[in-house]
C-alpha positions as CSV (number, residue, x, y, z in Angstrom):
1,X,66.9,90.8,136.1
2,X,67.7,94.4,134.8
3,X,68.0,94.0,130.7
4,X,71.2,95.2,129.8
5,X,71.2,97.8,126.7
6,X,72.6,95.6,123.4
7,X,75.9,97.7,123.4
8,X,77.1,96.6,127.1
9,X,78.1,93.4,125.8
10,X,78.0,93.4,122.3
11,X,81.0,92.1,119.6
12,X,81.2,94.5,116.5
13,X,82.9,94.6,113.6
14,X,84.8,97.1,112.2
15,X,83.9,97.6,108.4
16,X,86.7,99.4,106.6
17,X,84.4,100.6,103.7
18,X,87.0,101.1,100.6
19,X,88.3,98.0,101.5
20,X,85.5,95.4,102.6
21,X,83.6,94.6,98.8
22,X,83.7,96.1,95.6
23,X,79.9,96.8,94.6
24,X,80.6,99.3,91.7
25,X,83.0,97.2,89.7
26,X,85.9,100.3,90.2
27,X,88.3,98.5,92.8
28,X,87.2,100.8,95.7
29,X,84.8,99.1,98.3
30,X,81.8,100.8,99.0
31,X,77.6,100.3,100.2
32,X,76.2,98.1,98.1
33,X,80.1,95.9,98.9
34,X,78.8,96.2,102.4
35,X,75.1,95.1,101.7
36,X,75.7,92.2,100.0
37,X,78.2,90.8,102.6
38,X,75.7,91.1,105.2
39,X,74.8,88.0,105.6
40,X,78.5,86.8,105.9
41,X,78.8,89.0,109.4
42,X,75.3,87.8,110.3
43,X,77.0,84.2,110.4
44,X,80.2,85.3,111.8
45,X,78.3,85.9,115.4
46,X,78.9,89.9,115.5
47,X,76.1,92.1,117.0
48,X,76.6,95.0,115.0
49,X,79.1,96.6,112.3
50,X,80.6,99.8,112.3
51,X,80.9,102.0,109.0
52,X,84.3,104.0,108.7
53,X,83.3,107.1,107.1
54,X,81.3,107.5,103.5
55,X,81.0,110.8,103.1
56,X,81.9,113.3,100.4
57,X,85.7,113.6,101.0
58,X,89.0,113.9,98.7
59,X,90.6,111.2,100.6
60,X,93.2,113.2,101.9
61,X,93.2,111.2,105.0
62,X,91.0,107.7,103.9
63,X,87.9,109.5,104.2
64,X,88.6,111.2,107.7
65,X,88.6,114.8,105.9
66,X,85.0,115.0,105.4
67,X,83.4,117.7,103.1
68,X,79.7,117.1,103.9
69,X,78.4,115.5,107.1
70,X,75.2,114.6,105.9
71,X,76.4,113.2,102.4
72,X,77.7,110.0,101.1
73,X,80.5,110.2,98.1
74,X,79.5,108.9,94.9
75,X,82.3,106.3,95.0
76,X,80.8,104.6,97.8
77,X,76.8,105.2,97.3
78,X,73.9,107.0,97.3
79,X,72.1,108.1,100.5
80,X,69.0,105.4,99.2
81,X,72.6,103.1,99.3
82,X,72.7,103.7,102.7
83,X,69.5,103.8,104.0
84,X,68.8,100.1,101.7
85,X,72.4,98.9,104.0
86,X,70.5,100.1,107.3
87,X,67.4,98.3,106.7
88,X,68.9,94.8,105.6
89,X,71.4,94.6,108.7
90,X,68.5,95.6,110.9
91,X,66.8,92.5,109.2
92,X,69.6,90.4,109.7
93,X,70.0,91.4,113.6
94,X,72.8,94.0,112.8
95,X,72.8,97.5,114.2
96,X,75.0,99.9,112.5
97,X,77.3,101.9,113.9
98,X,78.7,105.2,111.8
99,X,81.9,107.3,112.1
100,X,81.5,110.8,113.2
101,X,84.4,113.3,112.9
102,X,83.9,116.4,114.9
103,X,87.5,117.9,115.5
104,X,88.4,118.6,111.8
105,X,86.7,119.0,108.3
106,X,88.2,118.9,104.7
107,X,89.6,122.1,103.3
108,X,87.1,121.5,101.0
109,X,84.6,121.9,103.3
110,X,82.0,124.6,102.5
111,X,82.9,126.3,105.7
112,X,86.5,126.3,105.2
113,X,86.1,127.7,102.0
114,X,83.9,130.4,103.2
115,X,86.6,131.3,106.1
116,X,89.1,131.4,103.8
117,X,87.2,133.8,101.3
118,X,86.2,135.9,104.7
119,X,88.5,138.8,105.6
120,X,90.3,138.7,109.4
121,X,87.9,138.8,112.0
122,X,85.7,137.8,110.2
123,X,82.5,135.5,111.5
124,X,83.3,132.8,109.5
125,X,86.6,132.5,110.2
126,X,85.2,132.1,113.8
127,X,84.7,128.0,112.6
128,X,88.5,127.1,112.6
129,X,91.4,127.9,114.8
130,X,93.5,130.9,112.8
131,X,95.7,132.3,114.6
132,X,98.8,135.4,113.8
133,X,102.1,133.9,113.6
134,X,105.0,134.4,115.8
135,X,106.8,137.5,115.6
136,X,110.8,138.2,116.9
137,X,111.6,141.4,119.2
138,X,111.7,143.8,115.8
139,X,108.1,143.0,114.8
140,X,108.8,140.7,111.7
141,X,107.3,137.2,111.5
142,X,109.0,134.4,112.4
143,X,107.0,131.3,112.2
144,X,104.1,129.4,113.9
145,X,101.8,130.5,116.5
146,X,103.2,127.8,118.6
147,X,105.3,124.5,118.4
148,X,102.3,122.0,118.3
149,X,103.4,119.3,116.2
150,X,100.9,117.1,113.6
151,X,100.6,113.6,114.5
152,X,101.1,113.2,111.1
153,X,104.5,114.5,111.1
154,X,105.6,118.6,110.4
155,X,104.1,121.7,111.9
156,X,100.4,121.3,113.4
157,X,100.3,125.5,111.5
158,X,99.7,126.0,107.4
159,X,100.2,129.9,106.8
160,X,97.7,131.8,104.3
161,X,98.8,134.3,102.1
162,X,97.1,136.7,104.2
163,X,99.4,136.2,106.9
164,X,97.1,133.9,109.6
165,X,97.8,130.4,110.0
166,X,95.5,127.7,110.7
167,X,95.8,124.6,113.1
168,X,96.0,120.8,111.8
169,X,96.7,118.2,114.3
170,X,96.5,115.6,111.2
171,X,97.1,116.5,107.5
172,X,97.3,120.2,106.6
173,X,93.6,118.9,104.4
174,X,92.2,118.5,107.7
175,X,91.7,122.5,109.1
176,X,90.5,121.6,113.1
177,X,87.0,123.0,113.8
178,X,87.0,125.8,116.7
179,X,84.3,124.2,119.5
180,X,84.2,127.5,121.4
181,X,82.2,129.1,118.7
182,X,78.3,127.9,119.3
183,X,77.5,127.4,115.4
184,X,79.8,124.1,115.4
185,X,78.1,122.8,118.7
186,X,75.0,123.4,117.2
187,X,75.7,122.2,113.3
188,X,76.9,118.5,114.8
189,X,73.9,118.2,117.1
190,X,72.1,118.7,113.7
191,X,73.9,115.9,112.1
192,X,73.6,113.3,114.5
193,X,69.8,113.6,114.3
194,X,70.2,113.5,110.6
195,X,71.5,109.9,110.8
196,X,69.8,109.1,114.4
197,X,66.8,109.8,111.8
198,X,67.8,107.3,109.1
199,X,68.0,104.7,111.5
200,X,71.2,104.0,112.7
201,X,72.3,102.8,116.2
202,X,75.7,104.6,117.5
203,X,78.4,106.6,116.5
204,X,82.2,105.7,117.0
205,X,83.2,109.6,117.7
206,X,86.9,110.4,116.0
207,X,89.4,112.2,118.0
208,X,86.8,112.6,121.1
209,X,89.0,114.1,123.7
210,X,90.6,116.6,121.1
211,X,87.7,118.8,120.7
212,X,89.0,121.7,122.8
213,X,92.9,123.2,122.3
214,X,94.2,125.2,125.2
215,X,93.3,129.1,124.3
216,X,96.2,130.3,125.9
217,X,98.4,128.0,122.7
218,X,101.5,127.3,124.8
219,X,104.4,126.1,123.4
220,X,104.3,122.3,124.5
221,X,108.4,122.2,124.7
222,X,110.5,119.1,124.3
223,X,108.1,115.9,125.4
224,X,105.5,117.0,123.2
225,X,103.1,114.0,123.7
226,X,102.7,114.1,127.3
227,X,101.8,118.2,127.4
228,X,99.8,117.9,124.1
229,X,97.5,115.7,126.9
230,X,97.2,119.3,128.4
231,X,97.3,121.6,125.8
232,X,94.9,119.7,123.4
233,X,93.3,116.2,124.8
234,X,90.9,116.0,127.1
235,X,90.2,119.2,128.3
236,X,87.5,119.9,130.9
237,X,84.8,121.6,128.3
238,X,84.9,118.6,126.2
239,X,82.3,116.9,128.6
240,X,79.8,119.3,128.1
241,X,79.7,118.3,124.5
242,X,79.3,114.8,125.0
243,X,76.6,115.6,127.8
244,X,74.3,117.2,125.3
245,X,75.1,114.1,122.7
246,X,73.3,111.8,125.4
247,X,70.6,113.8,125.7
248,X,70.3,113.9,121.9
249,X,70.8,110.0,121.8
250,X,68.3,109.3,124.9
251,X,66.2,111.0,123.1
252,X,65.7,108.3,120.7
253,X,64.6,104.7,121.2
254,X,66.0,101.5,120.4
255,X,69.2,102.3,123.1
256,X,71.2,104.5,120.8
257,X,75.2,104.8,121.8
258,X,78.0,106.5,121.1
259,X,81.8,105.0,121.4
260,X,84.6,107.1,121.9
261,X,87.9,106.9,120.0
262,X,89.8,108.6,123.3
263,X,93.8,108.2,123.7
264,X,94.5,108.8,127.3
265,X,97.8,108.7,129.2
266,X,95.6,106.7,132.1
267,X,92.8,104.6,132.5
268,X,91.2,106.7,135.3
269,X,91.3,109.5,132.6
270,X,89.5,107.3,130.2
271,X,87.1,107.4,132.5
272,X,85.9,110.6,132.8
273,X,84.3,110.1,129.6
274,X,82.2,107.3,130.9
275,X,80.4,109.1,133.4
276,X,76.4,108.2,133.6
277,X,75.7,110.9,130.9
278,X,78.7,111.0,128.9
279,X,79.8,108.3,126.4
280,X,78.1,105.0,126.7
281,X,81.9,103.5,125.6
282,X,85.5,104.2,124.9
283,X,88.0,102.1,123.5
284,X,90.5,100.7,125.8
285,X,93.4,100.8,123.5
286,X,96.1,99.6,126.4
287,X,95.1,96.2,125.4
288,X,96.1,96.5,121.6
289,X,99.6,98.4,122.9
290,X,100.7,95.6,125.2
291,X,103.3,93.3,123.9
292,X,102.9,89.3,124.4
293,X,103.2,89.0,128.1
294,X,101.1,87.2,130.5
295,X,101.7,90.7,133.1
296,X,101.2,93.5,130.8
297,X,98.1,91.8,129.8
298,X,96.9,91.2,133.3
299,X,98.2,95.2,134.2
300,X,95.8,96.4,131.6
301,X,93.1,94.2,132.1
302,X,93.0,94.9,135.9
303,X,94.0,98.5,135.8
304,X,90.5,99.3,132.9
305,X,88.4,97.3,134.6
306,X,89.3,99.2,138.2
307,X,89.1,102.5,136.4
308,X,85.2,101.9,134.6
309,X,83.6,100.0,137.5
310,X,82.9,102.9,139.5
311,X,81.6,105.1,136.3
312,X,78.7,101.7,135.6
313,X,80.3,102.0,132.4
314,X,81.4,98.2,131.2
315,X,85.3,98.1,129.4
316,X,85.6,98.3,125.5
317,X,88.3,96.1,124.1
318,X,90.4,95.9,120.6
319,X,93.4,94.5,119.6
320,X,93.0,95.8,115.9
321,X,91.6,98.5,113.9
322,X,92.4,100.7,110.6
323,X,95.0,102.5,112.7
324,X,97.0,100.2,113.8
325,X,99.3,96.9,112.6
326,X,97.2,94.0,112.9
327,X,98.2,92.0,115.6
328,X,98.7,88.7,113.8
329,X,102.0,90.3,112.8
330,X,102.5,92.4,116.1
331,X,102.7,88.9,117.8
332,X,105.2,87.6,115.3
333,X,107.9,90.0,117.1
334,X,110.4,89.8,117.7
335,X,110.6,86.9,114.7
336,X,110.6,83.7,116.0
337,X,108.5,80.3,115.5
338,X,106.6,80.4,111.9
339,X,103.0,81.0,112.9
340,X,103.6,81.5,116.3
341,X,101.6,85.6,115.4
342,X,98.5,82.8,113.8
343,X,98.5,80.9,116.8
344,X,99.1,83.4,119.5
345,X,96.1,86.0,117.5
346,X,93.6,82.9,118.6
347,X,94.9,82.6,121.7
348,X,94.0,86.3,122.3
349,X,90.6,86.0,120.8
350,X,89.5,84.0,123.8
351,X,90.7,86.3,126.3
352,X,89.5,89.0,124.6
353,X,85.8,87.6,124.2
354,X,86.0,86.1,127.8
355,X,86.6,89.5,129.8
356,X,83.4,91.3,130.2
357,X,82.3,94.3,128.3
358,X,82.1,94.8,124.3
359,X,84.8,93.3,121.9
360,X,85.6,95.4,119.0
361,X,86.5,93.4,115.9
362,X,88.7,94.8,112.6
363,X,87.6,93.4,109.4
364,X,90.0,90.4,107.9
365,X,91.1,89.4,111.3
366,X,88.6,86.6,111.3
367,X,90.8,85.6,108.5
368,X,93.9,85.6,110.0
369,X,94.7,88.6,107.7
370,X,98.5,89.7,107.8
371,X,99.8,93.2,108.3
372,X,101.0,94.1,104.4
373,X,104.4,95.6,105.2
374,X,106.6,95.8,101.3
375,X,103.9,97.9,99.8
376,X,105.4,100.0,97.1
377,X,106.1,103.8,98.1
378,X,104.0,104.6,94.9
379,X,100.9,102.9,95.9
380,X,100.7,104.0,99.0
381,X,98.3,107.0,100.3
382,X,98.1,107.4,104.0
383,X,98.8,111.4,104.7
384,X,101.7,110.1,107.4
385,X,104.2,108.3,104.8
386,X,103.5,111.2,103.0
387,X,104.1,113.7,105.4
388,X,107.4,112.0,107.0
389,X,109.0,111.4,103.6
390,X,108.3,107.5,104.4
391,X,110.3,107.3,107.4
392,X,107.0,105.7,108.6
393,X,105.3,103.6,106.9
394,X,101.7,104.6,107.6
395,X,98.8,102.8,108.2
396,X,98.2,101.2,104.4
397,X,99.2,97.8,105.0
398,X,96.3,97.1,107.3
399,X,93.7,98.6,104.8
400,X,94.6,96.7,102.4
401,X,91.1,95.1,100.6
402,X,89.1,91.9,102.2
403,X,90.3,88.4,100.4
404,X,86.6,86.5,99.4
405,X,87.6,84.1,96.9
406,X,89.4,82.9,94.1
407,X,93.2,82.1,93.5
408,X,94.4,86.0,92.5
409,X,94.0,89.1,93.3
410,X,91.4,90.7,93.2
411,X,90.3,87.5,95.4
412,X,86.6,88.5,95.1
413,X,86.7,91.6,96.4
414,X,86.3,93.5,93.1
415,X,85.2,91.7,89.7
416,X,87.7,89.7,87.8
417,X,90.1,91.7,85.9
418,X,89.6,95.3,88.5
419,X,92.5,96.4,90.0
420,X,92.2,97.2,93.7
421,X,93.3,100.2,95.1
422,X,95.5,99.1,96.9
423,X,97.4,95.3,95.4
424,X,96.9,92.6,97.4
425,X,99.3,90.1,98.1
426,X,99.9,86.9,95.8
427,X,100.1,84.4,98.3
428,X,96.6,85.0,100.0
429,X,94.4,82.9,98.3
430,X,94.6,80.2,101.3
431,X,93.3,82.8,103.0
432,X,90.2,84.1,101.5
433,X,86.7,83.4,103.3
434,X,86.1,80.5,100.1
435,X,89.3,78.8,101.4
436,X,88.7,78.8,105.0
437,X,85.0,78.2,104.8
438,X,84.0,74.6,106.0
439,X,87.5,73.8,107.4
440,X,87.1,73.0,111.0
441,X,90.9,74.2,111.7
442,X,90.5,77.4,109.9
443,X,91.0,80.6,112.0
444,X,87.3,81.8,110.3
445,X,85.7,78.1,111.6
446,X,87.8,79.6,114.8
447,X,86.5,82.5,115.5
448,X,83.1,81.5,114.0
449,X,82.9,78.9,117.0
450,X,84.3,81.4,119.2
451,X,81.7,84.0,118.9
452,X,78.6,81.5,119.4
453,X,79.8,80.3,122.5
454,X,80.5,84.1,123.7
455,X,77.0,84.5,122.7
456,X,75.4,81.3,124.5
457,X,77.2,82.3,127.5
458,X,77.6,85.9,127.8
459,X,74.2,86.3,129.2
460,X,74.3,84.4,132.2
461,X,78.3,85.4,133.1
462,X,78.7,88.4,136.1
463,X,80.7,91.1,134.7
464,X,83.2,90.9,138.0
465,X,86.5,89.4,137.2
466,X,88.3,86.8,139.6
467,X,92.3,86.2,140.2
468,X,94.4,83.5,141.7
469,X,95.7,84.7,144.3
470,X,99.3,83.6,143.0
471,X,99.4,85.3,139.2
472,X,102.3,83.7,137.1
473,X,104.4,85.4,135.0
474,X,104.0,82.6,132.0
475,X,99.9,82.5,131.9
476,X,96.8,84.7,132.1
477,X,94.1,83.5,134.1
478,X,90.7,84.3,135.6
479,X,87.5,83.5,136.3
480,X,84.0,85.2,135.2
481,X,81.1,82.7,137.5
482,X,81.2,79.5,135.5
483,X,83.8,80.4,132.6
484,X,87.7,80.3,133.5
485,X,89.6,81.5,130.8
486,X,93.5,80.4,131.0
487,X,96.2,81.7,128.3
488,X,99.5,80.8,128.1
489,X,102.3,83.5,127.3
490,X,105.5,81.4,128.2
491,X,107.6,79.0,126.1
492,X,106.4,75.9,128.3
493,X,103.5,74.2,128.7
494,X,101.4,75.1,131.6
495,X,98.8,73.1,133.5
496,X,95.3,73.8,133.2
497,X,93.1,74.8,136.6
498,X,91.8,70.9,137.8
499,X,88.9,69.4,138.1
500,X,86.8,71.7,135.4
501,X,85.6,70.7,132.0
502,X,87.2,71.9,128.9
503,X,84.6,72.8,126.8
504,X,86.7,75.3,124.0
505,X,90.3,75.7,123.5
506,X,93.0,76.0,120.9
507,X,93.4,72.2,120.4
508,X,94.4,71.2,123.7
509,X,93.4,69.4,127.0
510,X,94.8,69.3,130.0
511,X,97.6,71.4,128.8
512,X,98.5,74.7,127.3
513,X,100.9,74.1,124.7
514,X,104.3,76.9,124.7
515,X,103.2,80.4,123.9
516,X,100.5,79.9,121.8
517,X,97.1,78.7,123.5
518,X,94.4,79.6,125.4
519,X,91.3,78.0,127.0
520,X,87.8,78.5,128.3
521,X,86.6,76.1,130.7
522,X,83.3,75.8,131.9
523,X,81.9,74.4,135.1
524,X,78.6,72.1,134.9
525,X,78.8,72.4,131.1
526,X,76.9,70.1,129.3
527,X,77.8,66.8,128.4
């Protein structure tokens, strides 16, 4: 049998750094939070963690407007921090997987303040996209280069006194880099080897199909997101980039990967970034999108899993991250049973660990973590309630810190008495990992029992997918070899595929109860 490479199949979890544990006694998460939790993820079942970035940053944008590449900011650690967190996951079984972020810097960025201290034309301004503004029929300016729109609300243009403007796609901290000019290709092939070097295993790339913005900068008109796909994602010289990265990561043992964060309008676009000796992953984000519905689950599920087969590739699968609502309270709407999001959150879990390919996990979801939605306007810090005047609400109230124990906040995460940054809410303290730990009904015991069985059976499943040949509109189910999977969408109970053996499900046998449970069931399991 051909050994697959760890990361085909792996389940990893998604470490939210300020927000996962408080090493330093300031109410910010950071390494040595991390390190000591190890052992915790180790004993949850996961395969590997991923870091969300450390680096020197302002925070502008949560740490996604980096100011050194190569760096870590003192408020999470120290580069021996890192390299200590590296070594003890690699001696617990856990590879580490770090953020990258290639299409923008800080403005605080050395470069960016050497292009904005360089004259026009300038070589160093050659890093960034500037660009001359607009200018009417009588010569006098009148505004952008273009109507590109951030996605964090506004202009996608911040003017300099000098007259130029500069392109943002996110907040107007976060200049984009320019990936025509060669000394930014070459400067991020430097820094993966710098952390390839220090050990770690992958890299989940930021904004990977936004490298490359059309040169012509055409106005993208009324239905912005659909010719942004043209104008700015996934562009044809974006694959040459991620070519040379494998080359770079084959070049090291111990089956380095990279995972794309890549937001296509089609599967078969996705992909093109899966070729042979492109990206070993991308997310398939479809799956977190879909509402609670036994066909748009089975659309997306047969739709990714048709468009990767032929690249050899294997799917990647999430229904949470830092970016998005969590999906315990995505599945509560509309409002309806108390719960039901609880329920229906485990219920996914087994469909998600059953289809083949790697499962992506966001930290406090093994907790049955809420979304945190009456945040105060004055706490909050994402750039996009900023930006929109708080017309939306931003991504805060998923990011809000991991509860470990105790009956108050800070729960553990921080010592006694530390303030988070961001206040966690009063009522979780049946919720922290202290509370749930032990209980067999707990969704931790839950997904705890989940993720062994994934692992005791993952290696001898196929990786093709079987359907009735009658889908119903109330329940999801297939077959992978041995292991049926069965989840039920509707308001009614549903019967379960006959004569097989139930050997995990959400409390139920021979029935799926209304809306809220799914099933694996095993043939020739033992007794």
């Amino acid at each position: 049998m051909t050994r697959s490479p760890w990361w085909r199949h792996a389940v990893v979890y998604e470490v939210y750094v300020r927000s996962f544990a408080d090493g330093g006694g300031d109410g910010e998460g950071d390494l040595r939070g991390v390190r000591s939790r190890l052992a915790y993820l180790r004993d949850l079942g996961v395969d590997a963690l991923w870091l969300t970035p450390f680096y020197p940053s302002p925070l502008a944008d949560g740490g996604y407007d980096v100011a050194d590449h190569t760096g870590v900011d003192p408020r999470f650690g120290t580069l021996d921090d890192f390299d200590a967190l590296v070594a003890d996951a690699h001696a617990h079984g856990l590879r580490v997987i770090i953020d990258i972020v290639p299409n923008h810097t800080s403005d605080r960025h050395r470069w960016f303040r050497e292009a904005l201290a360089a004259p026009i034309g300038d070589p160093a301004r050659e890093r960034y996209v500037f660009r001359p503004g607009r200018r009417n029929p009588d010569g006098r300016m009148e505004g952008p280069p273009n109507d590109w729109p951030s996605m964090f609300g506004g202009s996608a243009w911040e003017r300099l006194p000098d007259g130029q403007w500069y392109l943002h796609l996110y907040a107007r901290e976060q200049p984009d880099l320019n990936w025509r000019d060669p000394g930014v290709r070459r400067a991020f092939e430097d820094v993966l080897r710098f952390w390839l070097d220090r050990g770690v295993d992958g890299f989940r790339i930021d904004v990977a199909a936004g490298l490359f913005k059309d040169p012509a900068f055409a106005d993208v008109g009324a239905d912005a997101r659909t010719a942004l796909h043209g104008r700015i994602y996934s562009r044809p010289e974006v694959h040459g980039v991620y070519r040379d990265w494998r080359r770079i990561l084959e070049s090291y043992d111990g089956d380095r990967m990279a995972v794309g964060e890549v937001w296509t309008d089609s599967p078969d676009e996705l992909a093109r970034f899966l070729r042979p000796d492109e990206l070993h992953q991308a997310f398939q984000f479809d799956l977190q999108l879909a509402p609670w519905s036994a066909p748009a689950f089975r659309d997306v599920i047969q739709a990714a899993v048709a468009a990767v087969e032929p690249t050899g590739a294997a799917p990647t699968w999430v229904l949470s991250s830092h970016d998005m609502p969590r999906h315990v309270t995505r599945y509560e709407r509309p409002p309806g049973v108390p719960g039901i999001g609880t329920a229906r959150a485990r219920a996914a879990l087994l469909m998600l660990l059953a289809l083949p390919g790697s499962a992506y996990l966001y930290q406090g979801e093994e907790l049955g973590l809420p979304e945190v939605e009456d945040l105060p306007d004055e706490v909050r810090q994402d750039p996009i309630s900023r930006r929109t005047g708080g017309k939306r609400p931003g991504r805060d109230g998923c990011r809000v810190p991991i509860p470990w124990s105790g009956a108050k906040e800070p729960y553990g995460f921080a010592p006694d008495g530390t303030r988070p940054w961001l206040p966690m809410p009063p009522d979780w303290a049946s919720l922290t990992v202290e509370a749930q730990d032990g209980d067999p009904a707990s969704m931790l015991s839950f997904y705890r029992s989940a993720l062994a069985l994934r692992r005791e059976l993952a290696p001898s499943l196929p990786e093709e997918i079987e359907w009735p040949d009658d889908p119903s509109d109330a329940s999801v189910v297939f077959r992978r070899g041995r292991l049926t999977c069965a989840l039920n969408c509707s308001d009614n109970p549903v019967r379960l595929p006959p004569g097989e053996v139930v050997l995990a499900s959400a409390a139920c046998y021979g029935d799926l109860l209304p809306g809220n449970t799914s099933a694996w069931l095993v043939t020739d399991a033992p007794s």
